[in-house]
C-alpha positions in Angstrom: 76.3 -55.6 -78.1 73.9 -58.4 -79.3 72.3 -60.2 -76.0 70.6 -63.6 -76.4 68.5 -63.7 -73.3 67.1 -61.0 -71.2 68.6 -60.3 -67.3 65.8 -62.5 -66.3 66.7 -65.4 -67.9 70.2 -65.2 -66.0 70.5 -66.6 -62.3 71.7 -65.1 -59.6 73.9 -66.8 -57.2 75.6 -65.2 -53.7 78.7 -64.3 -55.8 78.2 -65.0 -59.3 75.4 -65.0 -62.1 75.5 -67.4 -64.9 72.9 -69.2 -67.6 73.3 -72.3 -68.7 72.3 -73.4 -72.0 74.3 -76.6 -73.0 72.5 -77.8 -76.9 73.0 -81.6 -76.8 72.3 -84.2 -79.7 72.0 -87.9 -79.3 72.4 -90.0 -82.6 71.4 -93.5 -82.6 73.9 -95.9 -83.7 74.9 -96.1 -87.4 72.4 -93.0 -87.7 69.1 -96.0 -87.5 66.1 -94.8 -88.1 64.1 -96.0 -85.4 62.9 -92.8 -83.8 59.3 -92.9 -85.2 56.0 -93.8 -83.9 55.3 -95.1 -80.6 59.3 -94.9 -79.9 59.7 -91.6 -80.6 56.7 -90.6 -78.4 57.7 -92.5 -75.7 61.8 -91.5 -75.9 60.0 -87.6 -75.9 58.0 -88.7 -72.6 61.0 -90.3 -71.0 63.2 -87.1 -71.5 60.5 -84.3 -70.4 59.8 -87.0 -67.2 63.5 -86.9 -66.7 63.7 -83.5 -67.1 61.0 -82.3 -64.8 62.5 -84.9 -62.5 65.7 -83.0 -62.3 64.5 -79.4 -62.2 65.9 -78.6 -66.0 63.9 -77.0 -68.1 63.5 -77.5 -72.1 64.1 -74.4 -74.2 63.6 -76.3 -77.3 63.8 -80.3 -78.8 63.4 -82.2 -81.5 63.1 -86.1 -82.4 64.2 -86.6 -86.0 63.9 -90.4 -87.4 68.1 -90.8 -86.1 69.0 -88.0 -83.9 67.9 -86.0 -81.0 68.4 -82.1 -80.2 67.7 -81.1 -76.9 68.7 -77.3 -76.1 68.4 -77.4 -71.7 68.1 -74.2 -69.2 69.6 -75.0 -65.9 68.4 -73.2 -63.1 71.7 -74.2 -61.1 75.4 -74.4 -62.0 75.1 -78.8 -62.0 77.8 -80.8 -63.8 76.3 -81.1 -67.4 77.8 -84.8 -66.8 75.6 -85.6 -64.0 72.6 -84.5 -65.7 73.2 -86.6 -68.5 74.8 -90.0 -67.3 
């Protein structure tokens, strides 16, 4: 059996044990290219700020010129949706 992540990379809770890894991508609207320069740097600060901010850590991201990939490690079973609003 293939395994993605070692035992340590799951969390352990009283009565479960779980690892949440959601992948989101955010596109900019009509797939504009204005994610470069000083706006992507600052859109990369905002989201590791938010990020630390909410105890969610970044397994991997990138900021293309129209679209944002942002693969997220949750240390606790949250409501993807309240993490993202």
């Amino acid at each position: 059996m293939f395994n993605l992540w070692s035992m340590s990379d799951y969390h352990h809770g009283v009565r479960s044990v779980f690892a949440i890894h959601p992948h989101l991508v955010w596109i900019t609207k009509c797939r504009k290219p204005i994610l470069v320069g000083d706006i992507a740097f600052k859109t990369r600060e905002m989201i590791c700020e938010i990020c630390r901010a909410e105890s969610v850590d970044i397994i991997k991201g990138h900021i293309s010129k129209d679209h944002i990939h942002l693969q997220m490690g949750m240390q606790v079973p949250y409501r993807l949706d309240t993490k993202i609003a």
